[in-house]
KOLPAKOL-720332 format. One record per residue: z, y, x of N, C-alpha, C in turn. Coordinates in pm, whole numbers, plus 50000, padded with zeros to 5 digits. Atoms other than C-alpha are relative to their C-alpha. Layout:
<pts>
ZYXZYXZYX/...
</pts>
This chain:
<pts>
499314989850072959937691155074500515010850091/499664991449958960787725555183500194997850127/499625005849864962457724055548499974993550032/499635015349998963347691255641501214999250001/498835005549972966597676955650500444991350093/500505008249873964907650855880499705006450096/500374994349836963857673756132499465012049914/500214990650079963877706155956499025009850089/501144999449899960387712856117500165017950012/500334984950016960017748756259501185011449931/498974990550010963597759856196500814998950123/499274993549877966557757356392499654983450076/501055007749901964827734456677500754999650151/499145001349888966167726457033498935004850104/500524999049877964647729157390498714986749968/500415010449953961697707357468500004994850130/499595007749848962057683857788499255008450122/501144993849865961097705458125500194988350082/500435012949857959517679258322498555005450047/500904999949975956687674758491498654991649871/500955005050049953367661258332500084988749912/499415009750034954237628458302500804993349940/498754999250058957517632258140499615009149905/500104991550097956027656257885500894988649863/499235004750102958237652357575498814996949866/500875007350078956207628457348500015006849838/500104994550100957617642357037499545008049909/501224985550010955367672957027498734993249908/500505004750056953037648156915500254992749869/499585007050078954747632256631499895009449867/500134989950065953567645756306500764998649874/499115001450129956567644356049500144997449872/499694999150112957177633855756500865002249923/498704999550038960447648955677500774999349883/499644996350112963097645655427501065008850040/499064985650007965007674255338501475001049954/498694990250065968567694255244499374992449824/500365002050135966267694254879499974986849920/499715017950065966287654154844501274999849969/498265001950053970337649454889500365009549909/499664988750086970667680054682500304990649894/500245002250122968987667554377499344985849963/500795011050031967737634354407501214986149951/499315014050023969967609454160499204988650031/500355012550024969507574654085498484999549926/501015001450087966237567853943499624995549833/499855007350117967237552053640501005013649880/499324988350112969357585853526499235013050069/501044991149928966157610253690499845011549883/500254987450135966447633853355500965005349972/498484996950040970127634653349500515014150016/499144985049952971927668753346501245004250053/498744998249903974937672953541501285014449934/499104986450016977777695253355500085007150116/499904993349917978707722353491501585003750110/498565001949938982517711653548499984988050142/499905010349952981257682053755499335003450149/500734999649855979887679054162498705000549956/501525002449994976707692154134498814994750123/500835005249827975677680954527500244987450047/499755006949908977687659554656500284981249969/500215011150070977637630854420498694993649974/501645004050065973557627954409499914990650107/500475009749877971847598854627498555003650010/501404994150034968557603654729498784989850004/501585004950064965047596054586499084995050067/500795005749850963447590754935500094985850079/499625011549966965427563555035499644997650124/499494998649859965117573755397501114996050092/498985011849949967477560855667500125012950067/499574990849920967257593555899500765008449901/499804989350021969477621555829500125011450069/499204986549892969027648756112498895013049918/500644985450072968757685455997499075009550102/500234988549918967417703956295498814986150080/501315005849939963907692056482500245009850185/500074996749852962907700556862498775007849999/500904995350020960377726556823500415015850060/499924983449981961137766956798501425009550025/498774989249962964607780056877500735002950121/499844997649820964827778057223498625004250023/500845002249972962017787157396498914988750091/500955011049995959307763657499499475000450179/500704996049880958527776657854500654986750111/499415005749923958667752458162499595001850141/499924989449830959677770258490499424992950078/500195003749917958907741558669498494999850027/501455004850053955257737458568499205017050073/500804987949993954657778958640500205003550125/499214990649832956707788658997498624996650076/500534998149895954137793159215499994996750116/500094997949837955827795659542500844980350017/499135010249966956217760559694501424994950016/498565001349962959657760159850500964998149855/499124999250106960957772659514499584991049893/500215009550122958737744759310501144986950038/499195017049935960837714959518501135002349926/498615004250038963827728759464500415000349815/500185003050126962967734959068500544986249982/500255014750066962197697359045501514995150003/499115006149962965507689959212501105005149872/499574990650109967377712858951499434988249875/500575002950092965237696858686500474978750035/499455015750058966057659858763501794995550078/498564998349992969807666058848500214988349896/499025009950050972347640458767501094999450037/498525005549916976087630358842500074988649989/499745014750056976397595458841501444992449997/498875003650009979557577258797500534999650163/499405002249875982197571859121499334989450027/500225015749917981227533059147498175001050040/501274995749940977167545159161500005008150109/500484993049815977277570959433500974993750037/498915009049893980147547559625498274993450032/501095006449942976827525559634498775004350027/501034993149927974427553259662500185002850127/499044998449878976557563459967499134993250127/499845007049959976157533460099498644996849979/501255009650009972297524760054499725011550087/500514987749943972067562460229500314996550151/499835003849870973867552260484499654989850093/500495019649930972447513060595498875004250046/501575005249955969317504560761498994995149860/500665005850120966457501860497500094984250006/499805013250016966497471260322500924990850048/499775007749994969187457160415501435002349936/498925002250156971447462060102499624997549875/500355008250108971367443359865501764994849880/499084993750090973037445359514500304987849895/499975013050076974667421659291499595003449815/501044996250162972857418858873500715012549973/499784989650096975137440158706500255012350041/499924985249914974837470358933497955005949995/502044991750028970807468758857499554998649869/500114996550157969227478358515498164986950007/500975011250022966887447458392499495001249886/500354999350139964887459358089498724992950053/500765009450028962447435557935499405004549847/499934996350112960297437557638500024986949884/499745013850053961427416957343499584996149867/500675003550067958767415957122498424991350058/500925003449972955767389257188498855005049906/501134998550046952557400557117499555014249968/500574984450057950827432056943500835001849858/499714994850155952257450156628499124997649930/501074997950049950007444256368499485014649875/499914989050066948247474056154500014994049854/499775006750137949947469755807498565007349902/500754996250079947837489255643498804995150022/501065006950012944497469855718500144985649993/499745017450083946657438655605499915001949848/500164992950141947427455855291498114999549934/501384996950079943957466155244498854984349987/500415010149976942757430855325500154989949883/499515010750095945077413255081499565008249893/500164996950114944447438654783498795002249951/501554996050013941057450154838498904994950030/501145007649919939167427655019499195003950128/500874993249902937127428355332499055009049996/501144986249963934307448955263500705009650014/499274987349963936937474655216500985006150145/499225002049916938757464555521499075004950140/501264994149862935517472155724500145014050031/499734979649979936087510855608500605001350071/498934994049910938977509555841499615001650123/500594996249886937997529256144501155005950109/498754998949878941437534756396499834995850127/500445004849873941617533656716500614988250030/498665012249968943887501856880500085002650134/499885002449877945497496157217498544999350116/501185006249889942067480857369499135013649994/500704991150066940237512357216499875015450093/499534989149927941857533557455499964998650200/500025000349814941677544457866501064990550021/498865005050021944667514557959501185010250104/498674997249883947187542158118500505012449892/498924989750109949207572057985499225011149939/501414991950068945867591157889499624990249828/500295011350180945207560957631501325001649904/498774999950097948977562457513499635014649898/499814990650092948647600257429498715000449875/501164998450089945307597757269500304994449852/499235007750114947107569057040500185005549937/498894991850063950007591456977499555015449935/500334987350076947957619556887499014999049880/500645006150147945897602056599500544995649943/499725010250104948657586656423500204986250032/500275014549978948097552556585501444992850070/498665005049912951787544456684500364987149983/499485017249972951877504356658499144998850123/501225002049857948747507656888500665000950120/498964988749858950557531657137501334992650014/499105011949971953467503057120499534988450084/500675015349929951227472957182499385005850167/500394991849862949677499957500500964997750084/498814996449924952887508657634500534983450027/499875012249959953377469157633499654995150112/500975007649914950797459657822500215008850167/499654993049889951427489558053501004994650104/498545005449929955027477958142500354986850051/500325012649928954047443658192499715002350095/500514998749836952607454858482501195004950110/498385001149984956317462258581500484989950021/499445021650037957177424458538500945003249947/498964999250072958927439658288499305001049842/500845004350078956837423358022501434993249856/499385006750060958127400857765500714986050030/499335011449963960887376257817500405001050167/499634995249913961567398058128501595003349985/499014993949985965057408558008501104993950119/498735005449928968077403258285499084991550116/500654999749909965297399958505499505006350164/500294985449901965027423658849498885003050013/502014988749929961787447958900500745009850055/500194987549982961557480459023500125009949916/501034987750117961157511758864499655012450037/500314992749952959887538458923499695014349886/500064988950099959327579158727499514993949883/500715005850033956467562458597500324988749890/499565012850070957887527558430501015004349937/499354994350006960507547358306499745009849881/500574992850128958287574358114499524989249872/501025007650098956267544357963501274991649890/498975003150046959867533257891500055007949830/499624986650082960917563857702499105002849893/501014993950099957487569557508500104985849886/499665010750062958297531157393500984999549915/498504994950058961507535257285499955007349893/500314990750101960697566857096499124998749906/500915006650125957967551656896500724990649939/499375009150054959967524656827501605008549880/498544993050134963007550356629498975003649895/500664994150119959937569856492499384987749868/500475012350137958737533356298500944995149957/498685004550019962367528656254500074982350018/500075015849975961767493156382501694997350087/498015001049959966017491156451500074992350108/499145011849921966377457156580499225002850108/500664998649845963597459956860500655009150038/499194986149913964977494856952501274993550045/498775000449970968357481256986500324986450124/500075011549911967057447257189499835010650137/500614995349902965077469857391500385009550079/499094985549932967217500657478501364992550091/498545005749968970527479257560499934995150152/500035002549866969607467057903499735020250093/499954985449956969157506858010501535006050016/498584997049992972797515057918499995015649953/499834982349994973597551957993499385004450132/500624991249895970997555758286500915001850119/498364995349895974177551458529499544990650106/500695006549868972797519458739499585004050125/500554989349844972097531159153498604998649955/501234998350016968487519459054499175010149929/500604988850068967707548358844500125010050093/499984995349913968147567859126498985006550108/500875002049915965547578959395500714998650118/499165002249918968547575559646499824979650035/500075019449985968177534359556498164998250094/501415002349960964557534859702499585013450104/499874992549884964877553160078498344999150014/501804999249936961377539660183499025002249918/500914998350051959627554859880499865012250015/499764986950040961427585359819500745009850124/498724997349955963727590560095501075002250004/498564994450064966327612160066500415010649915/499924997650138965687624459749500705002049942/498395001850099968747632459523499014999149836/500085000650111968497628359139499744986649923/500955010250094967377608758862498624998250000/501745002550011964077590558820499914998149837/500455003050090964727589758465500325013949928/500224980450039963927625758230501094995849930/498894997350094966657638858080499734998349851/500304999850151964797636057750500594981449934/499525015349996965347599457812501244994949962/499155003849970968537600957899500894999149853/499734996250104969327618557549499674989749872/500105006250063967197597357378500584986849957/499095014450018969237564057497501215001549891/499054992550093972487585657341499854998749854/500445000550112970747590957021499984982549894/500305010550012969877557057009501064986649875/499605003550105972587540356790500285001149912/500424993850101972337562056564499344990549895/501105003250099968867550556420500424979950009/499895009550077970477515756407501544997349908/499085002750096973247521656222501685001350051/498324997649905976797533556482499735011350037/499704983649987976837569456432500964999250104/498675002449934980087567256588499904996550161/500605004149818978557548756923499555014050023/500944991949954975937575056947501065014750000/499774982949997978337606756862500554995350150/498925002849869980827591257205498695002350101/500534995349961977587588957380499045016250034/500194983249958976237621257376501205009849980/498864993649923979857635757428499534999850116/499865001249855979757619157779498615004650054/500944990749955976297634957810499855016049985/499614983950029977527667457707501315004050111/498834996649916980487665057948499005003350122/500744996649862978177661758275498695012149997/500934991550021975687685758157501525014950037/499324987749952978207711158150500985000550156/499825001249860979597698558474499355005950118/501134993749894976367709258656499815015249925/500094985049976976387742158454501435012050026/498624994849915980147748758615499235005350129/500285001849811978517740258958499025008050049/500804989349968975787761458933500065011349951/498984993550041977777785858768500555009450159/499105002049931979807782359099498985003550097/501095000249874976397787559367499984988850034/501015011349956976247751459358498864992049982/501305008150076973257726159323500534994349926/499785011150114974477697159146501604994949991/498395002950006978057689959212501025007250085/498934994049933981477699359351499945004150123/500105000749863980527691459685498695003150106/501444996450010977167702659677499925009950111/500484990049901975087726559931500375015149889/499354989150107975697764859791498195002749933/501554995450038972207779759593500275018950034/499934984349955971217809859809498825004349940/500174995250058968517816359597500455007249866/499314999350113969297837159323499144999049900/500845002250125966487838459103499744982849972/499755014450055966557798759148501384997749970/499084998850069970047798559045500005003149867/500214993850155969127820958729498994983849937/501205005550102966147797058628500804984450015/499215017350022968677761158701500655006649844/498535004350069971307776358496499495003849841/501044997550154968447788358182500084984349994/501315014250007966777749658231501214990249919/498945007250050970587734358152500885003449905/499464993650161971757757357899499504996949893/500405002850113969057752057670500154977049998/499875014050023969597713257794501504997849863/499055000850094972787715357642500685000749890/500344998350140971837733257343499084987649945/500745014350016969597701757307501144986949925/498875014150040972517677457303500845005649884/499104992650097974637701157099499604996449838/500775002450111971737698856819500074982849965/499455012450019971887663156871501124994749954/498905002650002975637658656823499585003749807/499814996050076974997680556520499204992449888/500075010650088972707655356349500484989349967/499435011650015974187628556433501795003849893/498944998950093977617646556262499785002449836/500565002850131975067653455991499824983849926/500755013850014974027618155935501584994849957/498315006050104978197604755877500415007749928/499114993350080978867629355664501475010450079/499074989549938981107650255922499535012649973/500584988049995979887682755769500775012950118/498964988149919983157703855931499375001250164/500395007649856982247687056305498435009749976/501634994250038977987701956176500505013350051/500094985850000979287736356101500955005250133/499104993949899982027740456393499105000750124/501574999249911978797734456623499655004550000/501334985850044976467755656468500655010950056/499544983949932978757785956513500434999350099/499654998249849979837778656854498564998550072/501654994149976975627773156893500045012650015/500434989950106975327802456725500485013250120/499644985249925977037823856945500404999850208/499935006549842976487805257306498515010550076/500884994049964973357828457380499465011049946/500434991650086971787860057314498764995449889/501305005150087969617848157009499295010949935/501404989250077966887871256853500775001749816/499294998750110968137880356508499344988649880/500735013650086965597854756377500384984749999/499565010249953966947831756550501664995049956/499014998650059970237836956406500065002849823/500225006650144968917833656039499734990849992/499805008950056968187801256104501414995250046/498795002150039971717794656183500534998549867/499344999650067973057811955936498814990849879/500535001050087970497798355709500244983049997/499455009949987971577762055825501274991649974/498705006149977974877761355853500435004849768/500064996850197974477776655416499714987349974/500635008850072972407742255354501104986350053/498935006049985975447722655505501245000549886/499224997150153977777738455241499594993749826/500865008250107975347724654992500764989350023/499805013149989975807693755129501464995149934/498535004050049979647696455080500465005649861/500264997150178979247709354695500325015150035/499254982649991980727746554822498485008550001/500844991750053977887762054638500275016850061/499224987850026979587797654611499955006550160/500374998449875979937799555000498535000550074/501305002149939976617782655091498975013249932/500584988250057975067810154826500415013250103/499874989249895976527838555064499635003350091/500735001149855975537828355407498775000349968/501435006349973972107820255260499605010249916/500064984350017971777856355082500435011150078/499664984849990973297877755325498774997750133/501374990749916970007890055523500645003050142/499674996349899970357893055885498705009450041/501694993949999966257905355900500385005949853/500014991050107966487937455694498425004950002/501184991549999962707937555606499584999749860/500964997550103960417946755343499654987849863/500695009050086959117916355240500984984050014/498705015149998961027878855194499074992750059/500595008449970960117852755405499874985349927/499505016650019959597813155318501414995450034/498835004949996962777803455456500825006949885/499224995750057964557828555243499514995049839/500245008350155962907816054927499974989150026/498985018850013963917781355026500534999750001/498444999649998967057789855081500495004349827/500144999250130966907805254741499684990249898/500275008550053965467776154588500954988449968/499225006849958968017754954730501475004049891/498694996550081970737772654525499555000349900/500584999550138968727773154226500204982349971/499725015150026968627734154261501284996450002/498565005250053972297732054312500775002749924/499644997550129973107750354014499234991449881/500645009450113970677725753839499135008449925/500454988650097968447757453742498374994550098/500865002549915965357737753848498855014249984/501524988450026962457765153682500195010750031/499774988349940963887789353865499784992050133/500875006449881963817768954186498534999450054/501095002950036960547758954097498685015050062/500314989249934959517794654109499875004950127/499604998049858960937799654443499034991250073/500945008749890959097771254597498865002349984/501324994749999955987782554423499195012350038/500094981849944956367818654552499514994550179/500205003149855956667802054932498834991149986/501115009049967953887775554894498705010649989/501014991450034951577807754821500225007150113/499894993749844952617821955141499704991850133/499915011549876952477789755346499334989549908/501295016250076949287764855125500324990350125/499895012949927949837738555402500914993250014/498125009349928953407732055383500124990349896/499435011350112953107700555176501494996349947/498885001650044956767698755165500265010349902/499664987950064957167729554996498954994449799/501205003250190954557710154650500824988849966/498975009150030956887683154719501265002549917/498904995350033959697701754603499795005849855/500714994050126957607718254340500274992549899/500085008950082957027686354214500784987249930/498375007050018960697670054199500155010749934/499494981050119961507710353985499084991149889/501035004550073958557693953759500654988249935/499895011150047959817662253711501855003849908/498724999350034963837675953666499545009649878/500004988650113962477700053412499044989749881/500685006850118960687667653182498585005250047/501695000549985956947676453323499554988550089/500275008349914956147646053442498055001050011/501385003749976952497646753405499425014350107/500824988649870952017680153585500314999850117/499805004449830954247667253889498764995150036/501395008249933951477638153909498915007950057/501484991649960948837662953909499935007850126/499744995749882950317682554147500304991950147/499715006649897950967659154402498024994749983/501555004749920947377642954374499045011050023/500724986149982945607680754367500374995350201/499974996749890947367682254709499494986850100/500425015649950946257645654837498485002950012/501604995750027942437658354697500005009250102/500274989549960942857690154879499964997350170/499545008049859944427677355251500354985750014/499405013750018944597639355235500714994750149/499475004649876945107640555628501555004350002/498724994149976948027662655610501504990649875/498705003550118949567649355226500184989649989/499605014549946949507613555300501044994750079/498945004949943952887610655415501144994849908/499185013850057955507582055340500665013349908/498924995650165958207606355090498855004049942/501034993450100955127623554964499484984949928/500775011250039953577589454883500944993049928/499125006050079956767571954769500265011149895/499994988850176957387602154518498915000149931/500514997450047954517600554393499624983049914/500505014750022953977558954336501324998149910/498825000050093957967566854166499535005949885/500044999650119956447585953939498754999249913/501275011550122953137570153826501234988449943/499235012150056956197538153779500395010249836/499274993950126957837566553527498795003149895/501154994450129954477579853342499334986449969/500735015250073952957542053279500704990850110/499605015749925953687506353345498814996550097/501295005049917950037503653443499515006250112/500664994349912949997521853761499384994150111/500415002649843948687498853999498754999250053/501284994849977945127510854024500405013550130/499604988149938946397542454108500605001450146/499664999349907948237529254396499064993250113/501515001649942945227509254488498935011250048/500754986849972943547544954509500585009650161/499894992149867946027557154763500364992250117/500045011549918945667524954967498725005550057/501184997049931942347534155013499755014350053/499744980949935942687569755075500824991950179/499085000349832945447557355382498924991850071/500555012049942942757528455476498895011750047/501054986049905940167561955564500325009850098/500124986349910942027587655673500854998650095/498715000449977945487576255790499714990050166/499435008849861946547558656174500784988149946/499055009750039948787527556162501365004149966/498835000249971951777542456167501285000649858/499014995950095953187550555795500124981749943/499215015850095955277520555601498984998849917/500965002250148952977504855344500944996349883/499514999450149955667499655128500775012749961/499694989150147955897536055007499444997649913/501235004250113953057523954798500584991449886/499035006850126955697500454614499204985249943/501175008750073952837472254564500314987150022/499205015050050955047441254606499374991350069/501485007849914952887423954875501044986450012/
</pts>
């Protein structure tokens, strides 16, 4: 539906990770299935899906939604920063080193550098550290994920049909971080789990490794991180939460290249990407302790701005730091940590989305909002954000203002602005006017399946149930790679349940559709088929 609410794709968007190669930010690959602002809007109970809502009563903030999603972040990592990474383009040697150094900056706690100090200062090897000063991740699932959907298709359809299934798997692939992305870029994310397994075993940080000592290295670390992050995107909780918890907050001397003289020397920074570091933060979130995760990314928002004091100040990385007599490397640290920080900021701001802290959302946004020179486009999706927050909190009347007053005085209306329009049409409960709106933008933008999604919830709130159906399978006929995603698929298996009892052909139909076109990675029970 329209934007997302889940990762409101291609609006207001953060930094992506400047790393090197290796550390490329995985997410880029992840192809969304978002839910939106337009679900919590308007999506009651299913059982009162026709109901009309006076006009004396909460028209927003009383609805639950239809998706039955678990994420709630409004803002994605895509377009509002820019995308450029200095380190990847500088040219001149001297100034690529000290990039990198800039780029994997850290402060680590007093009791870590006391013992970085002190590993700097000894004779190699001959310090040695007691457990809970070294980070012992393990993985704590045995075996391979299996692909549901060619169990599904197994149990309902039978093998011959099960043969159609043509995906790649773990074995299928080069075994190193060439095979992961190939995974991750078809869809195949249990595969690209069971990969990244086998990878990290080679770590002896396999299964039934936890509270174990290895090594680690950039390397074991990325394969970490790309693990991890597949594991929120399948919302698989409990593993994420086995598997992340021996990491901590990245504070251990071993994360270090200071802990490992005879690899690195005397190296300063982290060996683990900042995308990482963010992502650990994030991390209790997607199982359920908003509250953990907002404290964590505070204390990653405190040291971030620590280092952009210090380099602020002509220093590198801390108080005590060498001075930076370049200046154009000065300029390009103190860009690389601004937009870091706008990163975490966005972060904070879902995660205040996600408990219901709307005030905490919007006091963000506009201190976002006005932390950089932004492009004026760039400042409609603000304002056009911080309007679909007001939604959220029923203040129609307001959110209608911010999300009508035009900052781009042009000619013609964009999509966002007729979603934003739409959006107030739905929270006045004026769906066939909505309706309109979303059908005006889906004629400007045919690929934005969310935008037929939305169409087709206006369809259903206005008593057309049979032309939603149609409309949703038109767009399934038309792009099955693209419209085959979990809310699209659960809205649509909700309302074959509403137009007949007898739909389970029909869902048998888009079993086999996912068993052709689809990767492992979507839930098989949007399909609703009671396995």
């Amino acid at each position: 539906m329209a934007e997302s609410n889940n990762k409101m794709s291609k609006d207001v968007s953060s930094v992506s990770e400047d790393t090197d190669e290796k550390t490329t930010d995985i997410s880029r690959y992840f192809n969304n299935a978002p839910r939106t602002i337009f679900d919590d809007i308007v999506a009651p109970n299913e059982q009162n899906y026709f109901n009309t809502v006076s006009d004396s009563e909460d028209n927003v903030s009383r609805f639950n939604s239809l998706l039955n999603c678990t994420t709630n972040d409004l803002f994605s990592v895509d377009t509002l920063l820019d995308n450029d990474r200095m380190s990847d383009t500088l040219l001149d040697n001297d100034h690529m080193i000290q990039s990198n150094l800039h780029r994997d900056a850290w402060i680590p706690s007093e009791r870590t550098r006391k013992i970085l100090r002190s590993i700097a200062t000894s004779t190699v090897g001959t310090t040695f550290l007691e457990r809970d000063n070294l980070t012992m991740p393990g993985l704590a699932l045995q075996g391979d994920m299996p692909d549901l959907i060619k169990t599904a298709v197994s149990h309902f359809l039978g093998e011959d049909e099960e043969m159609q299934r043509n995906v790649l798997t773990a074995s299928d692939v080069t075994q190193d971080e060439r095979g992961l992305r190939k995974l991750i870029q078809t869809g195949c994310y249990r595969a690209a789990i069971n990969l990244s397994g086998r990878l990290i075993s080679i770590y002896a940080q396999g299964y039934g490794k936890i509270n174990q000592s290895s090594k680690h290295t950039p390397h074991s670390l990325y394969l970490w991180y790309t693990r991890l992050s597949l594991l929120a995107k399948l919302k698989q909780n409990e593993l994420l939460e086995k598997e992340s918890k021996p990491f901590g907050d990245l504070d251990k001397p071993d994360m270090y290249f200071t802990f490992y003289p005879e690899l690195y020397g005397t190296k300063p920074g982290s060996m683990a990407s900042f995308a990482f570091r963010l992502l650990l933060a994030e991390v209790p979130y997607y199982y359920g302790k908003p509250k953990e995760a907002l404290d964590k990314l505070h204390k990653v928002l405190s040291v971030v701005n620590e280092i952009l004091s210090n380099l602020q100040a002509g220093l590198m990385r801390e108080a005590n730091d060498t001075k930076v007599t370049n200046t154009e490397q000065k300029k390009d640290a103190i860009k690389l940590w601004s937009r870091r920080k706008s990163r975490v900021l966005i972060s904070i701001i879902n995660c205040a989305v996600g408990m219901k802290n709307y005030i905490l959302a919007v006091d963000i946004l506009e201190e976002l909002s006005k932390s950089h020179d932004w492009t004026t486009e760039q400042l409609q999706i603000f304002r056009s954000s911080i309007g679909r927050i007001y939604l959220f909190l029923g203040d129609v009347s307001t959110a209608e203002t911010l999300l009508n007053n035009r900052i781009i005085q042009t000619t013609t209306t964009t999509v966002r602005e007729l979603v934003d329009r739409g959006l107030i049409a739905v929270a006045k409960n004026s769906f066939q006017e909505a309706f309109n709106y979303f059908q005006t933008a889906s004629t400007m933008d045919p690929s934005n399946v969310m935008l037929l999604n939305n169409m087709a919830v206006c369809l259903l709130y206005t008593g057309q149930l049979k032309a939603a159906v149609h409309l949703y399978e038109n767009a399934v006929a038309r792009n099955p790679m693209k419209s085959l995603q979990e809310p699209i698929l659960l809205n649509m298996c909700t309302s074959y349940e509403l137009h007949t009892n007898h739909c389970k052909q029909t869902k048998l139909h888009l079993l086999r559709q996912l068993n052709k076109y689809k990767g492992d990675a979507i839930d098989i029970q949007c399909l609703k088929l009671g396995m």
